[in-house]
Structures are given as structure tokens and as C-alpha cells.
Residue frames as a rotation matrix with the C-alpha (Angstrom) as fourth column:
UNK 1
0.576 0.817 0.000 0.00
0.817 -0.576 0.000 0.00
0.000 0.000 -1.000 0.00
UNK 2
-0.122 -0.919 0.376 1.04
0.929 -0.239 -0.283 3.36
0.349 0.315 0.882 -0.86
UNK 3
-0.799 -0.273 -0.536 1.39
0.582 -0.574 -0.576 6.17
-0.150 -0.772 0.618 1.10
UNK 4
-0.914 0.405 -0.035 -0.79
-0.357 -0.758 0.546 7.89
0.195 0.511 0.837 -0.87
UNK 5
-0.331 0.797 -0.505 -3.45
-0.010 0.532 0.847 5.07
0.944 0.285 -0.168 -0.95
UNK 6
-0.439 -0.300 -0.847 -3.24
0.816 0.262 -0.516 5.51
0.376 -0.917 0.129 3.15
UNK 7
-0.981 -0.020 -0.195 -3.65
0.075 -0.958 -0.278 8.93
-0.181 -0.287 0.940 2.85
UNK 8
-0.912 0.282 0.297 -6.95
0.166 -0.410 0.897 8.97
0.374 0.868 0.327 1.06
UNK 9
0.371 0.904 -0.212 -9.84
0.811 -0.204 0.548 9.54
0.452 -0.375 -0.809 3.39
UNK 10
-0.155 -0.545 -0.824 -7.52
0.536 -0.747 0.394 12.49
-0.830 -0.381 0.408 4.56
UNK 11
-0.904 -0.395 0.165 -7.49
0.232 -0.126 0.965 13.48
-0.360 0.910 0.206 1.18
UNK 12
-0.742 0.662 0.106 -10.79
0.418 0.333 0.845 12.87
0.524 0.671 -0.524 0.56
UNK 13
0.193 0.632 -0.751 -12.24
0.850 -0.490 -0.194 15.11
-0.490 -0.601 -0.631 3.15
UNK 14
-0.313 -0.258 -0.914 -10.09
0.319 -0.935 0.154 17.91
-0.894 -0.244 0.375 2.35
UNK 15
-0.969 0.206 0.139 -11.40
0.036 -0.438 0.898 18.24
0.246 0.875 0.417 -1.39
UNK 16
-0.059 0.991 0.120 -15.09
0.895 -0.001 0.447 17.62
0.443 0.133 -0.886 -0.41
UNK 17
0.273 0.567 -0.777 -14.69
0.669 -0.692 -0.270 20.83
-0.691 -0.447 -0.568 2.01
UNK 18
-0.681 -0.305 -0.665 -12.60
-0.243 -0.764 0.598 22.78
-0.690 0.569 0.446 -0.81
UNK 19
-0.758 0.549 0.353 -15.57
0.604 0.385 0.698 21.48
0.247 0.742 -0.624 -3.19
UNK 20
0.043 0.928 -0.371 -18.02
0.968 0.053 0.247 23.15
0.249 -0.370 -0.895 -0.49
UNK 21
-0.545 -0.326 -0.772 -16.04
0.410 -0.907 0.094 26.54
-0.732 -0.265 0.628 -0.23
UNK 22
0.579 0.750 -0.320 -17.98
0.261 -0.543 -0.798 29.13
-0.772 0.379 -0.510 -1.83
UNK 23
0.451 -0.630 0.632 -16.27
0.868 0.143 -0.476 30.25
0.209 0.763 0.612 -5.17
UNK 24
-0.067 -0.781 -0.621 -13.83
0.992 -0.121 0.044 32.72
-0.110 -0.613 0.782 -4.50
UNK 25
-0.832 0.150 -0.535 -14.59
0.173 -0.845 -0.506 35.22
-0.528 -0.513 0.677 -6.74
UNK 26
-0.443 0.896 -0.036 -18.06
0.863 0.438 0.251 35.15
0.240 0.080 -0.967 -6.77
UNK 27
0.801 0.492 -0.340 -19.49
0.540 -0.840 0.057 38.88
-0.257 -0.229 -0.939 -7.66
UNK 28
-0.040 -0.729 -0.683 -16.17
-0.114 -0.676 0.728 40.07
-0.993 0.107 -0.056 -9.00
UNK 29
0.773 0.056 -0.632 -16.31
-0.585 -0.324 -0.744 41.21
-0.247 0.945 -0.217 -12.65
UNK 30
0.736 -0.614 0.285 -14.19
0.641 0.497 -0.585 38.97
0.217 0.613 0.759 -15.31
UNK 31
0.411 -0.591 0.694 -12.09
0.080 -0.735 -0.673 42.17
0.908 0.332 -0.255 -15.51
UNK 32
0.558 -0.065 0.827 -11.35
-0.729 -0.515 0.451 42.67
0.396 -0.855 -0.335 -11.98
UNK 33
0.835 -0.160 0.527 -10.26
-0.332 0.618 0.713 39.34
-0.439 -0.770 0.463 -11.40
UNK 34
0.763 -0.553 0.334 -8.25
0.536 0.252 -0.806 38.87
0.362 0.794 0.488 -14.26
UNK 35
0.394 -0.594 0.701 -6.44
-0.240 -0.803 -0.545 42.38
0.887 0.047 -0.459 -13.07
UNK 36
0.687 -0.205 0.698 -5.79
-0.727 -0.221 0.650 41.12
0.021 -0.954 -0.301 -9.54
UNK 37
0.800 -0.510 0.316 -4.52
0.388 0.841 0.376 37.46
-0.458 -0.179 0.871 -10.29
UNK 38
0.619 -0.494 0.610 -2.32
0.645 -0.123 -0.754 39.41
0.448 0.860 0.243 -12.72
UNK 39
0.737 -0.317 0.597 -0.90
-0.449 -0.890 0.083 42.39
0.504 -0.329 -0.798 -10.28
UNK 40
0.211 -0.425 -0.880 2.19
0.736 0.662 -0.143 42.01
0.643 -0.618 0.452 -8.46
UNK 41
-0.632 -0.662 0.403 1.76
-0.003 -0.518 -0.856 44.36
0.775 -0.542 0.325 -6.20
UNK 42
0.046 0.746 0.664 -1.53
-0.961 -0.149 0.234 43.74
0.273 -0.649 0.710 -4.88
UNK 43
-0.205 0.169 -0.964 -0.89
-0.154 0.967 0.202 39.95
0.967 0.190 -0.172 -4.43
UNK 44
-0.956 -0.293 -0.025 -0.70
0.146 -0.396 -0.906 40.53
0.256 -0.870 0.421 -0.30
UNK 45
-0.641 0.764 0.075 -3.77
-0.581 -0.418 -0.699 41.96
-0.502 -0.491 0.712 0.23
UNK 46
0.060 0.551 -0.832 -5.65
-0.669 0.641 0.376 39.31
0.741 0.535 0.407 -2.61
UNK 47
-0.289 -0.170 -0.942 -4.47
0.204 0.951 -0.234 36.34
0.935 -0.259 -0.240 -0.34
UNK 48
-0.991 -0.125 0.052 -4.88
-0.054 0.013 -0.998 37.76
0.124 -0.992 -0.019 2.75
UNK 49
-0.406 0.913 -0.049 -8.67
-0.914 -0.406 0.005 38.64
-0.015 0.046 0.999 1.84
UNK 50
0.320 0.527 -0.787 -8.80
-0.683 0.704 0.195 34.44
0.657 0.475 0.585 0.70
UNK 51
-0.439 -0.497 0.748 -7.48
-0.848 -0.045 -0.527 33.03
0.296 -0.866 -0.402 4.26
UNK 52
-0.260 0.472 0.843 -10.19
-0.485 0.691 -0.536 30.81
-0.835 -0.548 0.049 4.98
UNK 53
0.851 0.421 -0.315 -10.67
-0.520 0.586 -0.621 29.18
-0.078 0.692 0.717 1.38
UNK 54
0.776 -0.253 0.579 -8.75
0.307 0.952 0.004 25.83
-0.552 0.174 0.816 0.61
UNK 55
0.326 -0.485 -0.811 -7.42
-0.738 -0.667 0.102 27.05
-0.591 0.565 -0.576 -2.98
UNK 56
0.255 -0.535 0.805 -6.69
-0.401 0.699 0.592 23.70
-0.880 -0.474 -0.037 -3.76
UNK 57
-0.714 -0.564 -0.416 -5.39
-0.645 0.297 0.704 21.77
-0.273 0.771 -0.576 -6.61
UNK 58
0.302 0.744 -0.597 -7.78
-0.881 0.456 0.123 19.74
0.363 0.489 0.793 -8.67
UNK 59
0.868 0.493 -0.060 -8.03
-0.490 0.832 -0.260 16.35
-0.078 0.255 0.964 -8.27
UNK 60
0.874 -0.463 0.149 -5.98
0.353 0.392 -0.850 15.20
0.335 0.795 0.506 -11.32
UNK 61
0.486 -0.817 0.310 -3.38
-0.286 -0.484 -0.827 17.79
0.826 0.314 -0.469 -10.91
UNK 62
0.448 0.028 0.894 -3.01
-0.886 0.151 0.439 16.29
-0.123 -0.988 0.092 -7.20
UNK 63
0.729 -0.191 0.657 -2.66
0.044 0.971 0.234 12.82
-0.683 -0.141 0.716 -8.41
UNK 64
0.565 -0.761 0.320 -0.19
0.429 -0.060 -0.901 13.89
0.705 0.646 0.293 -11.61
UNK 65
0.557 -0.504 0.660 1.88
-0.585 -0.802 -0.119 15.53
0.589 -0.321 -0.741 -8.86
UNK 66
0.450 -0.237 0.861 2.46
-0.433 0.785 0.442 12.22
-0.781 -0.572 0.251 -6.79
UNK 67
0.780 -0.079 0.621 2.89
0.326 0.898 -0.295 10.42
-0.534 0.432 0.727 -9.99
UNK 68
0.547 -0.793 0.267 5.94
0.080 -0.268 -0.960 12.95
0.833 0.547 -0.083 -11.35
UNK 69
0.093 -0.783 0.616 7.80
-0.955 -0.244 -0.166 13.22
0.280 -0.573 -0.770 -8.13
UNK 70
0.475 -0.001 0.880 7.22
-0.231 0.965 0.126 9.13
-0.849 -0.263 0.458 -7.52
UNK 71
0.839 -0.287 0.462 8.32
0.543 0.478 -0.690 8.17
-0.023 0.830 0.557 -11.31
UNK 72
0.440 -0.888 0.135 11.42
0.288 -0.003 -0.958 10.09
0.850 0.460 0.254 -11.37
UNK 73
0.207 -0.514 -0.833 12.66
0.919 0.393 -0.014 9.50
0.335 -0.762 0.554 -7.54
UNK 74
0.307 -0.212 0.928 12.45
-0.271 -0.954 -0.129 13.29
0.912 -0.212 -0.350 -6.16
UNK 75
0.107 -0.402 -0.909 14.29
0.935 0.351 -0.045 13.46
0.337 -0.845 0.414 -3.13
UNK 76
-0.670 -0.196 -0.716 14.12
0.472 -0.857 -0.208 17.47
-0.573 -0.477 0.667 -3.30
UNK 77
0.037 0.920 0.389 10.91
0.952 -0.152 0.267 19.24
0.305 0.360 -0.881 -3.78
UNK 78
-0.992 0.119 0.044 10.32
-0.123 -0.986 -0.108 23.27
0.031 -0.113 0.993 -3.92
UNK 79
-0.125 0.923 0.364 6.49
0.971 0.040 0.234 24.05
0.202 0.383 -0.902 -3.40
UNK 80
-0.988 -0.122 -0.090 5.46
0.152 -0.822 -0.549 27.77
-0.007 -0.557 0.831 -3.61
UNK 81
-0.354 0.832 0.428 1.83
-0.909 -0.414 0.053 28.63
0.221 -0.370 0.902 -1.89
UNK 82
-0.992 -0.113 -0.048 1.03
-0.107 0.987 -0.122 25.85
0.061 -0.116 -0.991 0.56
UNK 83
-0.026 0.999 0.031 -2.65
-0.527 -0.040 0.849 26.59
0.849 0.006 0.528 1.60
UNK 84
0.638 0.306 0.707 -4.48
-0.743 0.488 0.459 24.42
-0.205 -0.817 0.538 3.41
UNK 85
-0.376 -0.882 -0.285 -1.38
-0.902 0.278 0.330 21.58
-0.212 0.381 -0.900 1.87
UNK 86
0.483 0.850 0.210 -3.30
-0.557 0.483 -0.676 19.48
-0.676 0.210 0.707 -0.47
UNK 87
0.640 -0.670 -0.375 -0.79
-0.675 -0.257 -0.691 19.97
0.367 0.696 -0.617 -2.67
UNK 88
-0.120 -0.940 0.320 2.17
-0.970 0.043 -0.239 19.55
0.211 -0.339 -0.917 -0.30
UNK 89
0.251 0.013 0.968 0.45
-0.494 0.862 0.116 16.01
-0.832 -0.507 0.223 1.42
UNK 90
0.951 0.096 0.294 0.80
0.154 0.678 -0.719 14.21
-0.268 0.729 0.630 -2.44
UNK 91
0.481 -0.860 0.172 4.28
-0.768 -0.507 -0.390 16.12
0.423 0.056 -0.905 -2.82
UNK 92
-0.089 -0.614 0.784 5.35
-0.982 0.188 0.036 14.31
-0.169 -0.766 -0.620 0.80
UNK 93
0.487 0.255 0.835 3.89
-0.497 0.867 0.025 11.08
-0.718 -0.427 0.550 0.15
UNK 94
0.999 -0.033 -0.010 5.90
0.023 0.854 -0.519 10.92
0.025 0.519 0.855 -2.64
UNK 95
0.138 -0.770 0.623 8.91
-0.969 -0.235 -0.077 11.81
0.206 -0.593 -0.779 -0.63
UNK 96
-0.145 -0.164 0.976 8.27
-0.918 0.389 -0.071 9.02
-0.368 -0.907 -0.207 1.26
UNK 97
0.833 0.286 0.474 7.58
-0.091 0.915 -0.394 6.26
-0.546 0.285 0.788 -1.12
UNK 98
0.652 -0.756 0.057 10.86
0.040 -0.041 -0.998 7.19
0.757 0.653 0.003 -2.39
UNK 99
0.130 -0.753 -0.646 12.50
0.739 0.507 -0.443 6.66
0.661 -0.420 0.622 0.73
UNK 100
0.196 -0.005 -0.981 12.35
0.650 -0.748 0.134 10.09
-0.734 -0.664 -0.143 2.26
UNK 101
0.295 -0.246 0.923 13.26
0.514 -0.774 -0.370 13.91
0.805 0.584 -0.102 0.83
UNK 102
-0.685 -0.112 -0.720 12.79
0.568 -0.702 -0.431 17.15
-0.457 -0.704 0.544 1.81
UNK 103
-0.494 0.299 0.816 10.24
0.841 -0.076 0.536 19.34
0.223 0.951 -0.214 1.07
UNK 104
-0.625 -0.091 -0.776 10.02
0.584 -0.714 -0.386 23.11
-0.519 -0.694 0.499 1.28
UNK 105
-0.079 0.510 0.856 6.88
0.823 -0.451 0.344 25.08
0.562 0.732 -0.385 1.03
UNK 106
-0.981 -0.134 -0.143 6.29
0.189 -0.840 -0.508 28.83
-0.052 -0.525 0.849 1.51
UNK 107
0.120 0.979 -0.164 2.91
0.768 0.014 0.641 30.05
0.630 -0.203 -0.750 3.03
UNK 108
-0.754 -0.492 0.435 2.48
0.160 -0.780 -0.606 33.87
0.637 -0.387 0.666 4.11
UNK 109
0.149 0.866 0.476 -0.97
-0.502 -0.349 0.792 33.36
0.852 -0.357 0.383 5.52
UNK 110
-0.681 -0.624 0.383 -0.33
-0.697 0.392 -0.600 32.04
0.224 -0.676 -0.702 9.18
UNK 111
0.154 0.902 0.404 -3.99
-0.729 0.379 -0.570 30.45
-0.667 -0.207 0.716 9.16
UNK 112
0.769 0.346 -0.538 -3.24
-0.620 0.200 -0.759 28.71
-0.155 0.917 0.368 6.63
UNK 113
-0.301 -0.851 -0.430 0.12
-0.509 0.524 -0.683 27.13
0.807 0.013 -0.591 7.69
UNK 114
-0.794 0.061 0.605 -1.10
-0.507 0.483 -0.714 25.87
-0.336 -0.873 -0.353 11.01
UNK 115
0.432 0.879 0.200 -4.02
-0.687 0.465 -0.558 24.14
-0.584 0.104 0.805 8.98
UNK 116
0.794 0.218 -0.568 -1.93
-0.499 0.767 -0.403 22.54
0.348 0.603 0.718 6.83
UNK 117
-0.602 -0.751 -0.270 1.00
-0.485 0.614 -0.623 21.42
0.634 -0.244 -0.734 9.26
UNK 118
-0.092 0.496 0.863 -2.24
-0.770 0.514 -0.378 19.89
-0.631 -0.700 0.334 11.27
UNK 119
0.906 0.392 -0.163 -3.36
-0.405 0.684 -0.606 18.14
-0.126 0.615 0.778 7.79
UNK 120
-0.029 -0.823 -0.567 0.82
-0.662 0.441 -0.606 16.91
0.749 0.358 -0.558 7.25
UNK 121
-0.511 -0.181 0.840 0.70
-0.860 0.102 -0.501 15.65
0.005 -0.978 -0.207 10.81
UNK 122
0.183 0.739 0.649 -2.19
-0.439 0.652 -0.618 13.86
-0.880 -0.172 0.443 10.31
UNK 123
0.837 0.107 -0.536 -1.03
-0.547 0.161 -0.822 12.66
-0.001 0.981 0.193 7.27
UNK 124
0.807 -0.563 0.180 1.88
0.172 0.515 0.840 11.15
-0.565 -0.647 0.512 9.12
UNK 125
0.158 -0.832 0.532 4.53
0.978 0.058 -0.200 13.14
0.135 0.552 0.823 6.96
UNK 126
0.781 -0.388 0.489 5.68
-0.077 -0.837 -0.541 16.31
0.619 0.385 -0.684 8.16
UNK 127
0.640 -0.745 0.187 8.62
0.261 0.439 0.860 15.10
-0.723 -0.501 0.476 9.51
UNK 128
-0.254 -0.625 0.738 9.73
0.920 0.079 0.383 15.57
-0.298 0.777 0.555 5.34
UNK 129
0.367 0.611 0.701 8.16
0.876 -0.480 -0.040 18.96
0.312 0.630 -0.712 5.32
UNK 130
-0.806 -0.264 -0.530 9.34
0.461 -0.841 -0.283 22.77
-0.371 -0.472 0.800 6.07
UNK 131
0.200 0.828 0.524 7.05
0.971 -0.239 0.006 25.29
0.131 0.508 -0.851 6.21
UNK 132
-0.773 -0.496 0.395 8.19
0.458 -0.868 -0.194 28.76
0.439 0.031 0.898 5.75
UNK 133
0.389 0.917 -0.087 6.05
0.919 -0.392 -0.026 31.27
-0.058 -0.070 -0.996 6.71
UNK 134
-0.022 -0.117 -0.993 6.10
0.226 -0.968 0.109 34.51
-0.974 -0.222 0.048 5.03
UNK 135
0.528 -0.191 -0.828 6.84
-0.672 -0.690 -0.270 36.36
-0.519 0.699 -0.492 1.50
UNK 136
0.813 -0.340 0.473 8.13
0.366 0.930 0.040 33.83
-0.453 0.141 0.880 -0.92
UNK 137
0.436 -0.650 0.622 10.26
0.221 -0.593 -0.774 36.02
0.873 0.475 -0.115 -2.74
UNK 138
0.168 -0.834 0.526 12.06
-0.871 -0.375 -0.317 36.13
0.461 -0.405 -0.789 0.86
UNK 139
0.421 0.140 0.896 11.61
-0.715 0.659 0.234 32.88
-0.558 -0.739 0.377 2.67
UNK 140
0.792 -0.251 0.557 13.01
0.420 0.886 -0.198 31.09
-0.444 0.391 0.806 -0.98
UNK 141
0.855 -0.482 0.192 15.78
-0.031 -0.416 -0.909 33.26
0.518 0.771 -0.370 -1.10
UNK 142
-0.356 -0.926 -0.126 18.37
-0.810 0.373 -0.453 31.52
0.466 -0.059 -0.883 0.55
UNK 143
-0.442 -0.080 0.894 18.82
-0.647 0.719 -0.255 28.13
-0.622 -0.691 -0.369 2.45
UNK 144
0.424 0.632 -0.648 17.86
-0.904 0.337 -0.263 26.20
0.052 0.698 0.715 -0.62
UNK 145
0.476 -0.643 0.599 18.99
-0.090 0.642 0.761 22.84
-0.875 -0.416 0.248 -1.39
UNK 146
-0.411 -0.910 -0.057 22.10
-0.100 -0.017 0.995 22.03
-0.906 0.415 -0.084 -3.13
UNK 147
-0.945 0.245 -0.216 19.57
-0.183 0.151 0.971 20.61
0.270 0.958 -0.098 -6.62
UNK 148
-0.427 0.898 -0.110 16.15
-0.376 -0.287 -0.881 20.76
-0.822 -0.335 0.460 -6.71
UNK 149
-0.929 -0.070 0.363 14.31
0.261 0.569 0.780 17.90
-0.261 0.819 -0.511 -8.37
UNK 150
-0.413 0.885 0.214 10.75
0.854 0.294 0.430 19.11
0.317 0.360 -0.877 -8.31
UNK 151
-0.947 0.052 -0.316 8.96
0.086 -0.910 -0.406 22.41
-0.309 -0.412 0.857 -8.25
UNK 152
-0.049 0.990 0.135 4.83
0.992 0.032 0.124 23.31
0.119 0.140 -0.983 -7.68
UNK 153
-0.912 -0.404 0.075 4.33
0.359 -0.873 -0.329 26.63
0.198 -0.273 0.941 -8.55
UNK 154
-0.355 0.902 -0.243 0.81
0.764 0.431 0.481 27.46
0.538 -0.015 -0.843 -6.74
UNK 155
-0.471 -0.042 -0.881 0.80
0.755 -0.535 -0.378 31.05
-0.456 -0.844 0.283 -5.21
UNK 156
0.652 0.673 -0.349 0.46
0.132 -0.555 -0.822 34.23
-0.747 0.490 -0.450 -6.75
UNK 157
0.620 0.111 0.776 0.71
0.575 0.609 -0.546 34.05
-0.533 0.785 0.314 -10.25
UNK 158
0.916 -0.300 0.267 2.42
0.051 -0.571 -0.819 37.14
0.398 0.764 -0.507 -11.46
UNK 159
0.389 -0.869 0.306 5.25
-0.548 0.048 0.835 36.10
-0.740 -0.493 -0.457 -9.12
UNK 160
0.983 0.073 0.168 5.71
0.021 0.864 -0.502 32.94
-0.182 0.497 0.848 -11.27
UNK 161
0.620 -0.765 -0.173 8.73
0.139 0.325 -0.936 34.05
0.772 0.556 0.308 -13.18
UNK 162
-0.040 -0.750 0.660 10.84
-0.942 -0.192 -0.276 35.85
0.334 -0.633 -0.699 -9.90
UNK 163
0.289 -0.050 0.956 10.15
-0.640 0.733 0.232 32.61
-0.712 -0.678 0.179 -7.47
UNK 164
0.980 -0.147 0.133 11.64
0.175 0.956 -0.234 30.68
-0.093 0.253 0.963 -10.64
UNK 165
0.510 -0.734 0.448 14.66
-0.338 -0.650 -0.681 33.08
0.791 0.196 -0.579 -10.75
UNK 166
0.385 -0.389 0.837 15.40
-0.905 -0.338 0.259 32.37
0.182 -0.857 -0.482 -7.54
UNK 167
0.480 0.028 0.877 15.23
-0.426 0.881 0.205 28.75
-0.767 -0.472 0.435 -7.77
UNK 168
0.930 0.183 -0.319 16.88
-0.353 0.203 -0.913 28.21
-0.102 0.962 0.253 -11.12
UNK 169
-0.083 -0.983 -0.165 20.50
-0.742 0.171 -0.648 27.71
0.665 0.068 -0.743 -10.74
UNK 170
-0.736 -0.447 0.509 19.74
-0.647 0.685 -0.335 25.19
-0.199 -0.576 -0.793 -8.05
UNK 171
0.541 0.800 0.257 17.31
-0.553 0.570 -0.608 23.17
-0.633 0.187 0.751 -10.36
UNK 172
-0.246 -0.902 0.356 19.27
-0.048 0.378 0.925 19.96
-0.968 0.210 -0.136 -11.82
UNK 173
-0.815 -0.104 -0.570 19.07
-0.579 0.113 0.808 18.70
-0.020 0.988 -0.152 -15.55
UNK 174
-0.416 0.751 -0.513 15.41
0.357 0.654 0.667 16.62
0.837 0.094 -0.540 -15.98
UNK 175
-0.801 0.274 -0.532 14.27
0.382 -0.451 -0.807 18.80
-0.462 -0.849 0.257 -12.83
UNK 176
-0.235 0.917 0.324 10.05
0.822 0.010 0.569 19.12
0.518 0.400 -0.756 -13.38
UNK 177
-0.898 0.320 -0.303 8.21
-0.115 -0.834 -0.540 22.41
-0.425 -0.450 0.785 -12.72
UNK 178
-0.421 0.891 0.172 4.55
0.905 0.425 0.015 22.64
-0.060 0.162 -0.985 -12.28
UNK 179
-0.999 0.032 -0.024 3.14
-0.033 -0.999 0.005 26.01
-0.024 0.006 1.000 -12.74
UNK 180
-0.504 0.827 -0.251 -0.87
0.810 0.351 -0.469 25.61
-0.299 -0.440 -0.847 -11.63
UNK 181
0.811 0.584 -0.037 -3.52
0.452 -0.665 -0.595 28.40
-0.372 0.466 -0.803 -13.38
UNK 182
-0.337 -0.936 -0.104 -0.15
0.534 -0.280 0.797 29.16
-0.775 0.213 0.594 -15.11
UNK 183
0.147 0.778 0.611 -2.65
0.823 -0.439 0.361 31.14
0.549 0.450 -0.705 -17.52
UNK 184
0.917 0.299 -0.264 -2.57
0.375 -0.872 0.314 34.07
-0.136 -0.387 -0.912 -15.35
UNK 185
0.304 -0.918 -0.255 1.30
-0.253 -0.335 0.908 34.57
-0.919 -0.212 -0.334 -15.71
UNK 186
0.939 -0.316 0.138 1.87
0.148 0.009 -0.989 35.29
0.311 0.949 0.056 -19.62
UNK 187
0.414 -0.884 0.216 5.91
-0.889 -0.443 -0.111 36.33
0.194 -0.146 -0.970 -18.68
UNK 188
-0.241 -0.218 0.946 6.44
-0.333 0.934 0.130 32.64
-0.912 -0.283 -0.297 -17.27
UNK 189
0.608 0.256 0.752 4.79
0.372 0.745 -0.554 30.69
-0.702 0.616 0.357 -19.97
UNK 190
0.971 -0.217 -0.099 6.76
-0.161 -0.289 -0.944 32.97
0.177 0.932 -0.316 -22.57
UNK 191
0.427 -0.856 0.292 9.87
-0.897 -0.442 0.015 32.18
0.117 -0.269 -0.956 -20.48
UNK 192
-0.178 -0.310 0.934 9.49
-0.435 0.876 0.208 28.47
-0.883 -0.369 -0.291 -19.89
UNK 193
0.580 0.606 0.544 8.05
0.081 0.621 -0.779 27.37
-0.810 0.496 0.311 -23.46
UNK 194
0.837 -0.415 -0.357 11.31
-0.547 -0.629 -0.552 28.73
0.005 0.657 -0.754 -24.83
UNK 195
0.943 -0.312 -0.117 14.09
0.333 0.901 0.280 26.43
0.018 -0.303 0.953 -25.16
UNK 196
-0.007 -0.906 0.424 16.73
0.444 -0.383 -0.810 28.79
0.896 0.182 0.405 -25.28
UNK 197
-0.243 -0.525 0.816 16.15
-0.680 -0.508 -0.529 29.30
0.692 -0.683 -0.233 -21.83
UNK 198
-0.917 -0.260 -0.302 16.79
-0.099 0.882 -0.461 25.60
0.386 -0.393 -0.834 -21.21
UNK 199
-0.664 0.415 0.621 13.42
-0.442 0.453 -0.775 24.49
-0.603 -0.789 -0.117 -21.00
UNK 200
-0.905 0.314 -0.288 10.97
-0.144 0.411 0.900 22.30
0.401 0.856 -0.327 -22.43
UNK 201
-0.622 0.767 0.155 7.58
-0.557 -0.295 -0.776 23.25
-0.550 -0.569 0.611 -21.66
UNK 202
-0.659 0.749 -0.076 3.63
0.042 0.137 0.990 21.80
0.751 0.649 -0.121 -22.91
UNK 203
-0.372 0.653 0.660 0.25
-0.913 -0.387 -0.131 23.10
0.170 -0.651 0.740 -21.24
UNK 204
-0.988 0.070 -0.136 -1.30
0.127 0.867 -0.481 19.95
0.084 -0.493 -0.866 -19.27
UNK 205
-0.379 0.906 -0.188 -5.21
0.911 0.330 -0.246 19.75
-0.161 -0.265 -0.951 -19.17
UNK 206
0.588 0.620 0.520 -7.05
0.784 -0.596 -0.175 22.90
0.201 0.510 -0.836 -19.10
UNK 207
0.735 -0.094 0.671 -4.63
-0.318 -0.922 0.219 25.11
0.599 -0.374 -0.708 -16.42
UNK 208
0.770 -0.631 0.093 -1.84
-0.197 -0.097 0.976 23.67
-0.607 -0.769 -0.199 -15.70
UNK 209
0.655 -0.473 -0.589 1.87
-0.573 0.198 -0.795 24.11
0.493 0.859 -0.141 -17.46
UNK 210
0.709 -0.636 0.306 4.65
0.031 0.461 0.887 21.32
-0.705 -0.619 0.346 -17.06
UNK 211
0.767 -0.607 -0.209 7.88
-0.600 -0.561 -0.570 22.40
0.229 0.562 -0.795 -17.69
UNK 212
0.664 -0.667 -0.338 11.29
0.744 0.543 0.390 20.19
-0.077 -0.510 0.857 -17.68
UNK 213
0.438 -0.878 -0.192 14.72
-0.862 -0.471 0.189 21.99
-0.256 0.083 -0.963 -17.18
UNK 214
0.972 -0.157 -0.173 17.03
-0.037 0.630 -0.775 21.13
0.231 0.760 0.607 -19.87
């Protein structure tokens, strides 16, 4: 049995209540939302305003996340915006069916880290987990590890390309990057789908891009 398969009534609560969260933005104009997921300067005050919602990863993109850090043996995982750590618990569990890792995510809402180091706990893996808390664009700018086989990029979106800046030089050769509603960040997709800047990118389902570093 795999960690994962262990995990799943854990698992399987936490999407039925992110299923039951109201929609986020519900009553905000197309325009308006488009302009916020897109701003980096208002990202701060957007997230802080979405504290008590989930955010979570689909499903699929949950279970394709176990099944790229399990099929090519990650042993070092970046994750940026844990949430409530839907995300992170399929991340850890394939840590741990691979023998162990590390795996650092950043999370500036503090509600929102102490829910999901309850949901790692209870997941019997945060033993393989760090949770930052604060600004990713400071909290993943130093103390990285030496190569970095896997990266989930799941915060705010117009950060995308800095929070890959930061991590690039310490991402190895065949190192995978997810990049979740990766639609909202046109600068990333125009940066990863370029192979002259060592990557090979293709868009994954409706809203998510997976990139390899070449």
C-alpha cells in the first residue's frame, strides 16, 4: 500500500470541504479578477482577503503531482503557496515512497500554515516537510537545497517568473516544474516554453503548465 493510498480519506475530506467553499470570486467582474490574479503588487492583500478558502489543486493535478515526483525518484521538492497543503500532502507522500526527501513550502498566511502542518501531521509526513512562513520572494531566497528535483508553482501568479529566478540555478538537468492556473502569468509561460532558456515546456489539461529543465 502506498502512502498515498493511506492517505486517502484524509485526502478525501479535504477536497469535499474545498468542493463546499464558496467560489472565491463570486461577484467580481471577469475584468477585476483577471487584473488582480495578474498584479504584483496587490498579491498581499488578494491572499490575505482568501485566508479561509482551501485554494486547492484539482483532483488530477493532485494525483499527476504524486505520480511525477514518484516516477522520477524526487528526493528534493520546492512548493510555492502551501494553503491548506493538499498539494504539499501528495508532494510528501511521494517523498516518502521514495524513501524520504525534503520538502520546502512557503505560506504567508499564518492560518493557513497551522491548517496545513495539522493536515501533514495527520497525514503522518511532516517530519519531510518545512514550512516557511512569510513572503516567498524572501523565505526562498536563501537556504535552498544544493539541486532541486521538483517544483509546484501554486501562489500568486504574477510572481511565477521571480520565485523561478530564484530557484533556477539550483534546479538539476530533468528537474520538473509545475506552474498551476499558469494562464494568469503570460511572462512565465513565454519564459518556460522557450528552449533557449533551457526548457521544455507543454500546457497539461485545461490550467496547468509542465515544464522540464534542460
Amino acid at each position: 500500500m502506498t502512502t498515498l493510498t493511506k492517505m486517502a480519506p484524509l485526502l478525501e475530506r479535504l477536497f469535499a470541504l474545498s468542493d463546499a467553499a464558496r467560489p472565491v470570486f463570486s461577484g467580481v467582474p471577469a475584468a477585476e479578477r483577471d487584473r488582480l490574479m495578474r498584479s504584483k503588487t496587490e498579491y498581499l492583500e488578494l491572499y490575505g482577503h482568501l485566508r479561509d478558502f482551501p485554494l486547492a489543486v484539482s483532483r488530477e493535478t493532485g494525483a499527476l503531482l504524486y505520480m511525477l515526483a514518484r516516477g522520477q525518484g524526487a528526493r528534493t521538492i520546492v512548493e510555492f503557496g502551501t494553503s491548506f497543503g493538499i498539494s504539499t500532502l501528495h508532494l510528501a507522500a511521494a517523498l516518502r515512497d521514495n524513501g524520504g526527501g525534503r520538502l520546502i513550502t512557503t505560506e504567508f498566511e499564518p492560518f493557513k500554515a497551522e491548517r496545513a502542518q495539522e493536515h501533514l501531521m495527520a497525514g503522518g509526513v511532516s517530519d519531510l516537510v518545512e514550512i516557511r512562513l512569510g513572503d516567498a520572494l524572501q523565505t526562498l531566497a536563501a537556504d535552498l537545497p544544493e539541486t532541486i528535483d521538483l517544483v509546484l508553482l501554486d501562489g500568486a501568479k504574477a510572481l511565477y517568473p521571480e520565485i523561478l529566478g530564484l530557484l533556477e540555478s539550483r534546479l538539476r538537468s530533468g528537474a520538473l516544474i509545475v506552474a498551476d492556473n499558469a494562464d494568469y502569468a503570460p511572462d512565465y509561460l513565454e519564459r518556460v516554453r522557450s528552449t533557449a532558456n533551457g526548457y521544455l515546456s507543454v500546457p497539461f489539461a485545461e490550467d496547468v503548465e509542465l515544464s522540464m529543465r534542460l
